[in-house]
N, C-alpha and C positions, 0 to 999 in steps of 0.2 A: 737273445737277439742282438746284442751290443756284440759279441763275443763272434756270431757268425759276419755281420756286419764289416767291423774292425779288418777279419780272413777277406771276406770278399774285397773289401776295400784295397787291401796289400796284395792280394792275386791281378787286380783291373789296374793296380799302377803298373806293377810288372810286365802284365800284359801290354800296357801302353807304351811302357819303354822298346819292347822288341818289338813294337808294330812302329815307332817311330824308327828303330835303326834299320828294319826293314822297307821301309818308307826311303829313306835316306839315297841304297842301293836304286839308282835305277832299275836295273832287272830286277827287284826284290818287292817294287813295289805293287806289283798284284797282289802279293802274299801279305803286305804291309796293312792295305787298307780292312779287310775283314777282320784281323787280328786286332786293329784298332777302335773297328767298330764293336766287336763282343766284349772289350776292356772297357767302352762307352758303356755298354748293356749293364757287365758287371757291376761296374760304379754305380747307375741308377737302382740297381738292386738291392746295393748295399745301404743308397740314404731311402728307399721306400722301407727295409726292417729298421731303420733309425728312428724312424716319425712314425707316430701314431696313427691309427685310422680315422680319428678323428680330424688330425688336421691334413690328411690326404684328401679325406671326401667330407667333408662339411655337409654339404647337401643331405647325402646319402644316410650321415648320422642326426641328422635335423627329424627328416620322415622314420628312421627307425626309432628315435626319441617319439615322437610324436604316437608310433602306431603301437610302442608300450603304453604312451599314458593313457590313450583313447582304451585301449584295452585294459584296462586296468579303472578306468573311467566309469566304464561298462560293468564290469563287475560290481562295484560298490553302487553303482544305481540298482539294478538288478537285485543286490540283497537290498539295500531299501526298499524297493517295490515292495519286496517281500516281506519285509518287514513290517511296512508300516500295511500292505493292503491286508495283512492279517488284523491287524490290533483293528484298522477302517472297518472290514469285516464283522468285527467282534464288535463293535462301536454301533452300527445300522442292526444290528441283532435286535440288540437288547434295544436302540432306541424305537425298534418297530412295533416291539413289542409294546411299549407302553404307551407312545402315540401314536393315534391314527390319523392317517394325512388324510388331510381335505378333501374336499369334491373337486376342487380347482386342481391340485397336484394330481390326485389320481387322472381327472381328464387331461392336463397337460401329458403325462407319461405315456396315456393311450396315444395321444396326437403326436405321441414325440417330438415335442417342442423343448424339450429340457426339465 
């Protein structure tokens, strides 16, 4: 990127120089000003492969930071779910097995109160 950078960098001055000597010519300067402005374009081209895309769009890499960690957030909850609602599972098995809930808990569960 340095290496394409650097080329465009030396092609947008050049460019600039014969868009300012054709600037210079009066009758020349029709021709002077779009040569000057695509040596403008160039140059901005060259310092956008120079800088990072982090510090181009900050915002931009804020939300794609963000919508990796979320997603990545997601998964590790997801295998815990999994994880633990097995072992939870395995845990109300066996403890149903050996105690029998109340009259109160059974009638709560019917009334669905918790």
């Amino acid at each position: 990127r340095w290496a394409a950078a650097s080329l465009l960098g030396l092609l947008a001055g050049l460019l600039g120089l014969v868009g300012l000597l054709l600037c210079v010519t009066l009758i020349l300067l029709p021709l002077g000003i779009p040569v000057l402005a695509l040596a403008r374009r160039l140059m901005q081209l060259a310092g956008r492969l120079v800088v990072p895309r982090a510090a181009r769009h900050p915002v931009e890499e804020l939300v794609d930071s963000g919508r990796r960690f979320s997603r990545s957030a997601r998964r590790s909850a997801r295998r815990t779910v999994e994880a633990t609602g097995d072992a939870a599972g395995a845990a109300a098995s066996t403890a149903s097995d050996t105690v029998r809930p109340s009259r109160t808990t059974r009638l709560r569960r019917r009334l669905h109160l918790g």
